[in-house]
DRENZAZA-556880 format. One record per residue (C-alpha): residue number from 1; residue in one letter; x, y, z. Coordinates in steps of 0.05 Angstrom, whole numbers, plus 5000, padded with zeros to 4 digits. Layout:
NUM | a | X | Y | Z
...
This chain:
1 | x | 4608 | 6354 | 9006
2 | x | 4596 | 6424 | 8971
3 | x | 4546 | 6436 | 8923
4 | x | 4590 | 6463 | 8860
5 | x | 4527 | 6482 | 8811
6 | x | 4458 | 6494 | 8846
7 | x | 4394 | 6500 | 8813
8 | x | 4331 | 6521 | 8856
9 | x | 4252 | 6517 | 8829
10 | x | 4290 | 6551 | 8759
11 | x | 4230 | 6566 | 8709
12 | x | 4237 | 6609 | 8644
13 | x | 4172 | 6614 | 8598
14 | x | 4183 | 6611 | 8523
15 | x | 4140 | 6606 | 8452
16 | x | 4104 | 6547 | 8460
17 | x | 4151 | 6519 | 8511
18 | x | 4164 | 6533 | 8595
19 | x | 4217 | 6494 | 8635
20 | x | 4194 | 6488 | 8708
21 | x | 4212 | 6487 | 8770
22 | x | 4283 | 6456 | 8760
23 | x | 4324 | 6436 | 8823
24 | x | 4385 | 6389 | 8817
25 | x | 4457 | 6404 | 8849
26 | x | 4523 | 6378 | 8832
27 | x | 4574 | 6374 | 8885
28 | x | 4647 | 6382 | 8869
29 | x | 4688 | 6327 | 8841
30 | x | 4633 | 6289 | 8804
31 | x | 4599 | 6284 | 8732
32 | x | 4530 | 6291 | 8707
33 | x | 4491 | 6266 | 8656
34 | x | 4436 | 6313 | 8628
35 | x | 4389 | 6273 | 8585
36 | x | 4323 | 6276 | 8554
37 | x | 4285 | 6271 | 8485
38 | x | 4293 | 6334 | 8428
39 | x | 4263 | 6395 | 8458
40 | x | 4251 | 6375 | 8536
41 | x | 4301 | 6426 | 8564
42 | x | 4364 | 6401 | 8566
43 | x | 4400 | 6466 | 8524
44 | x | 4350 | 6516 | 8564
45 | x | 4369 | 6492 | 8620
46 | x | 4450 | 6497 | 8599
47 | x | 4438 | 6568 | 8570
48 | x | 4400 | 6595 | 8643
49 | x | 4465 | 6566 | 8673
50 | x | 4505 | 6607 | 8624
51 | x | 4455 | 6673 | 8634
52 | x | 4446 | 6672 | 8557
53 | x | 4376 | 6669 | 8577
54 | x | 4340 | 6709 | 8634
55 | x | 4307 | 6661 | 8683
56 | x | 4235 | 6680 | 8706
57 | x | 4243 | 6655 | 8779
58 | x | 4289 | 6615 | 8817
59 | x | 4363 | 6610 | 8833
60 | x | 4432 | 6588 | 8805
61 | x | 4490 | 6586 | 8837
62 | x | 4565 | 6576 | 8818
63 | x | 4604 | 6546 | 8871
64 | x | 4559 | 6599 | 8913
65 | x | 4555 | 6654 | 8868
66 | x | 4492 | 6677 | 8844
67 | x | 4499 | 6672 | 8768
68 | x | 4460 | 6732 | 8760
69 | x | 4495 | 6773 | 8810
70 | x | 4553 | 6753 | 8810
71 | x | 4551 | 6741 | 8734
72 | x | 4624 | 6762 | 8717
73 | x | 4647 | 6722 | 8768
74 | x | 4611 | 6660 | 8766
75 | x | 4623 | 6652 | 8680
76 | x | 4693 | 6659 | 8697
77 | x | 4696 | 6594 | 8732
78 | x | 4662 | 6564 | 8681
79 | x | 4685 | 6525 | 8615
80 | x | 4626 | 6531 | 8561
81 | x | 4620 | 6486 | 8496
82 | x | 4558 | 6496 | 8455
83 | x | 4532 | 6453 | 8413
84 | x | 4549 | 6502 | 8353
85 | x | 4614 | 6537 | 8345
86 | x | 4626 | 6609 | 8378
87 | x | 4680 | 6635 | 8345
88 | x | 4687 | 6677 | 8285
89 | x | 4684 | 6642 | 8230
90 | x | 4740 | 6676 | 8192
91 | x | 4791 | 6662 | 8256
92 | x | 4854 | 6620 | 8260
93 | x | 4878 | 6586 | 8334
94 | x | 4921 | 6648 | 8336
95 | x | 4858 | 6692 | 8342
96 | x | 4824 | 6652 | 8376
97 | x | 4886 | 6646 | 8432
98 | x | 4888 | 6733 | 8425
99 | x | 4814 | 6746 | 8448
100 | x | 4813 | 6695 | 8509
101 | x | 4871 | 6720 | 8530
102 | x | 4837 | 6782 | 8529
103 | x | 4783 | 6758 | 8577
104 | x | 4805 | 6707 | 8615
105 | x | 4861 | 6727 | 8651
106 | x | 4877 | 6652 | 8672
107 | x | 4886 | 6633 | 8594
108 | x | 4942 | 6587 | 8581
109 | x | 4980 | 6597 | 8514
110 | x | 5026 | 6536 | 8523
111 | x | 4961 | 6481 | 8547
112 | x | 4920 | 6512 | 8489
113 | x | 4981 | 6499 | 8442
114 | x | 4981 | 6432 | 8468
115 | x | 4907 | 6414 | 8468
116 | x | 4908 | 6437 | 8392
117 | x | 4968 | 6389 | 8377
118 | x | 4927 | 6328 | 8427
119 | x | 4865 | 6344 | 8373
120 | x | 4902 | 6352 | 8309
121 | x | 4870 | 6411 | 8299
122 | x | 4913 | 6453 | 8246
123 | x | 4936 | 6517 | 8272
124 | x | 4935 | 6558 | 8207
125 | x | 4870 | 6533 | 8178
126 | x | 4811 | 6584 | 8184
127 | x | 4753 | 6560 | 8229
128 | x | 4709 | 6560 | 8165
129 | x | 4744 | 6501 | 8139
130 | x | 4746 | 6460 | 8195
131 | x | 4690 | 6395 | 8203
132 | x | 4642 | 6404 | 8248
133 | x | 4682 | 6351 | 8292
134 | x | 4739 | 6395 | 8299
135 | x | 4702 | 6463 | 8317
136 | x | 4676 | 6422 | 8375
137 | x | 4749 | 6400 | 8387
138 | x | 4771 | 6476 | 8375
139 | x | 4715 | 6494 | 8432
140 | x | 4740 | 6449 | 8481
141 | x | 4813 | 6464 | 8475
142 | x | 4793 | 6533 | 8484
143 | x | 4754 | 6510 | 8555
144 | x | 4813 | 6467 | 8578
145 | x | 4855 | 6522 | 8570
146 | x | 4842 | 6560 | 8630
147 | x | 4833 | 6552 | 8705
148 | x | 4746 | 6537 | 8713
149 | x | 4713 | 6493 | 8768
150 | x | 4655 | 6473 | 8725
151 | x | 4655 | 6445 | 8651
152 | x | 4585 | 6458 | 8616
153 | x | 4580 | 6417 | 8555
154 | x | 4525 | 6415 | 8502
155 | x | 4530 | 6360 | 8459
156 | x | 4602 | 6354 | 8473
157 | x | 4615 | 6285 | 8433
158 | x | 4574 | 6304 | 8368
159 | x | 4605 | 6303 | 8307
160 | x | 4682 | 6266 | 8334
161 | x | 4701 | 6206 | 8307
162 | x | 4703 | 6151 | 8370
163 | x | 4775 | 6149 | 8382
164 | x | 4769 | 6225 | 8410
165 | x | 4699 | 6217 | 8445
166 | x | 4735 | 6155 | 8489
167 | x | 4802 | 6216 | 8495
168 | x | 4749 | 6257 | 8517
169 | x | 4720 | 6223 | 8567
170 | x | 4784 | 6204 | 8603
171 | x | 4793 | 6284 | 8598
172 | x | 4730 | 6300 | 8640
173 | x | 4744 | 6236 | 8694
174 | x | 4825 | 6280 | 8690
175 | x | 4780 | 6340 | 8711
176 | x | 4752 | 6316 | 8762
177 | x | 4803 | 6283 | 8793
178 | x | 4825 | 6318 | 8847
179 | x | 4753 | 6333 | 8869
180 | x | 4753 | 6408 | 8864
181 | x | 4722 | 6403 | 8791
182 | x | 4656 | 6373 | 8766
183 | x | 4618 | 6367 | 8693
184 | x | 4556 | 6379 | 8674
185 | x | 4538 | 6357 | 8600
186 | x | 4480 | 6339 | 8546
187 | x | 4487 | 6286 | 8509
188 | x | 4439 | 6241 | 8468
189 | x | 4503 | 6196 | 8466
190 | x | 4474 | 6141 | 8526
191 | x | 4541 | 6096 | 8528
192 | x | 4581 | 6156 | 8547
193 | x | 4543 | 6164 | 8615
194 | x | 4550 | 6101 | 8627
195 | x | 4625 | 6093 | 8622
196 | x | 4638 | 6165 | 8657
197 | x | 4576 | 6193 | 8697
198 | x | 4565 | 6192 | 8764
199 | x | 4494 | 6221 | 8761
200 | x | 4438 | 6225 | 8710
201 | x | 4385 | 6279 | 8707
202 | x | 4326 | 6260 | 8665
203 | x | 4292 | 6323 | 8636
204 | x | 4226 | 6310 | 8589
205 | x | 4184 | 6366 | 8577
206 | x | 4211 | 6423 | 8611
207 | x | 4210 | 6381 | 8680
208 | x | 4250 | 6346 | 8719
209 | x | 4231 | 6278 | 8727
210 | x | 4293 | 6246 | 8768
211 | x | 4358 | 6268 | 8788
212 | x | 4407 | 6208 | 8814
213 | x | 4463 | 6162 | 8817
214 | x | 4478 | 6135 | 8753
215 | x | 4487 | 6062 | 8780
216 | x | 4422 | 6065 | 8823
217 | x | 4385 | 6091 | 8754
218 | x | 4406 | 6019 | 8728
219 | x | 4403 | 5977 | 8778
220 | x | 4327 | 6012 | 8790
221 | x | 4296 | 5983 | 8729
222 | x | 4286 | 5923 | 8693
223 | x | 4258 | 5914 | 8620
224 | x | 4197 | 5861 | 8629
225 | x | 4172 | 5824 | 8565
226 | x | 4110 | 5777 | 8558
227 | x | 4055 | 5749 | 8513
228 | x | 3991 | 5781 | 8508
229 | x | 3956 | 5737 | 8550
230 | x | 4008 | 5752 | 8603
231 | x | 3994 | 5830 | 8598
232 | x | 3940 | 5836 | 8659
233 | x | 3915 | 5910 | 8697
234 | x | 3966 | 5895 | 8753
235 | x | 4023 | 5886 | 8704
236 | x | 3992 | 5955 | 8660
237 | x | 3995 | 5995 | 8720
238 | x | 4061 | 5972 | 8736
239 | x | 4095 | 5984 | 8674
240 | x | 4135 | 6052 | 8644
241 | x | 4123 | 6058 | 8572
242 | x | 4087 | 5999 | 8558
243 | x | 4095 | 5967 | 8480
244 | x | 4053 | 5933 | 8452
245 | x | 4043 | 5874 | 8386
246 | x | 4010 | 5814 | 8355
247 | x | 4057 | 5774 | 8396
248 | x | 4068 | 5808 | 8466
249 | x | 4088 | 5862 | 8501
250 | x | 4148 | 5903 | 8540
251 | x | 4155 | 5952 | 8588
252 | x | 4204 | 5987 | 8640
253 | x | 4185 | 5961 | 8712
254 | x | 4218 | 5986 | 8778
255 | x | 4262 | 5927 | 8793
256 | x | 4221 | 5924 | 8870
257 | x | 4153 | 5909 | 8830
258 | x | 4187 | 5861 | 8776
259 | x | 4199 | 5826 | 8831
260 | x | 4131 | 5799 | 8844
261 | x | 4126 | 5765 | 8774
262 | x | 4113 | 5703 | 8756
263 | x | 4178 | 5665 | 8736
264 | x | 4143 | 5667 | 8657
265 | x | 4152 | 5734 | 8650
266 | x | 4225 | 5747 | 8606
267 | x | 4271 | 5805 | 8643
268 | x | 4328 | 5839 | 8616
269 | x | 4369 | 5891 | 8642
270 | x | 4364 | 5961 | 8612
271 | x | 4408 | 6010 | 8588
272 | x | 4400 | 6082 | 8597
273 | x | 4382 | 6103 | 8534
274 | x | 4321 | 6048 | 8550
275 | x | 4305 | 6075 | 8611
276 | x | 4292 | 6140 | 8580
277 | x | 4254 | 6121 | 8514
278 | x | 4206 | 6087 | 8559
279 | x | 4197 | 6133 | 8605
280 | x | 4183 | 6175 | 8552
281 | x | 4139 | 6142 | 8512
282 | x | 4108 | 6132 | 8579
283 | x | 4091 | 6206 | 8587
284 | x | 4062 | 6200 | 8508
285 | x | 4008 | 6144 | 8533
């Protein structure tokens, strides 16, 4: 099993804000999650990938390419959506077909016709007047379109209605079907990792704080509720995120130390977006 995307002790300092030390790898054939509150990282982290910003230390690779250099190289085998649109604003499809046929040489005319038609994205409209749904849809026919290895997606589901985020996720599992492809995206949209993900990395203020298997994130945690009288030192330590109220409490516990409970205490299995809040919330307390 390659490693397809590689990031090595990454760090880039900005205003008020420094990602460190980020390491996670992505082997071909496979998709990943990138999650994490408003400002932890997650579009830093995209754009170092990218080389829209410089990294201060650290490595990258693209299916071994240094994307630095190697830069040409390694953003050709890569499909980038941002979260906001790219292309001129004035632009039909046509235009938008003319320039990456300019630079990608692997552009397809007849798959971009046909990802436009799967969308119902209107050919002669000007990218001014599209929603904000269908410039996403417009960015990610235009990354379908030609031969990549990796699909970087920020935000890829925001602003399309549900019918197309569930024809978009049987895209990316299409992908990576024959195991030569993977996906790495951003989303604050929890349910979609959970259908299509095969790994989750959790970024909360500029740090990693675990990279793994999306079914061993679940099956890692349970949600444990209580009274007040119930809520101990033991159980305080033990808990992520701890809640508390008049009535009771809750917390995220590692499923190995909910296991010691009494039988009084209520558990519930978590979903991802859970998992996250509290962790979060744990890193507030």
């Amino acid at each position: 099993m390659s490693d397809l995307l590689a990031l090595s002790g990454v760090s880039r300092g900005l205003r008020g804000f420094a990602l460190e030390d980020i390491s996670f790898s992505l082997a071909s054939g496979y998709i990943m999650g990138l999650v994490g509150p408003n400002g932890s990282g997650k579009t830093t982290t995209i754009r170092l990938i990218m080389n829209m910003l410089r990294r201060d230390s650290g490595r990258i690779t693209v299916v071994g390419i240094d994307n630095l250099e190697g830069e040409t190289a390694a953003k050709k085998l890569i499909g980038y959506v941002p979260e906001e649109n790219i292309f001129a604003e004035e632009w039909k499809a046509s235009d938008v077909a003319k320039a990456l046929k300019l630079y990608y040489e692997t552009f397809d005319r007849e798959r971009f016709a046909a990802y436009l038609h799967r969308f119902d994205l209107p050919p002669d409209r000007r990218i001014k007047d599209y929603s904000r749904g269908m410039k996403t849809k417009m960015m990610l026919a235009s990354a379908l379109s030609r031969e990549t290895r990796l699909l970087l997606l920020d935000e890829p589901t925001s602003g399309l209605d549900p019918v197309v985020r569930s024809e978009l996720l049987d895209i990316l599992q299409d992908y990576i079907s024959d195991g030569e492809h993977s996906v790495l995206f951003s989303t604050h949209v929890t349910t979609d990792l959970e259908r299509i993900a095969d790994y989750i990395t959790f970024i909360h203020r500029g740090s990693v704080v675990f990279t793994r298997a999306t079914d061993d994130v679940l099956s890692g945690y349970v949600i444990v509720k209580g009274r007040s009288d119930q809520l101990d030192e033991g159980v305080k330590r033990s808990t992520i995120g701890l809640r508390e109220n008049a009535t009771g409490f809750s917390g995220l516990m590692r499923r190995a130390e909910a296991s010691s409970l009494r039988p009084a205490f209520v558990r519930e299995e978590p979903t991802i977006d859970e998992i996250v809040i509290y962790h979060t919330l744990g890193r507030r307390q």
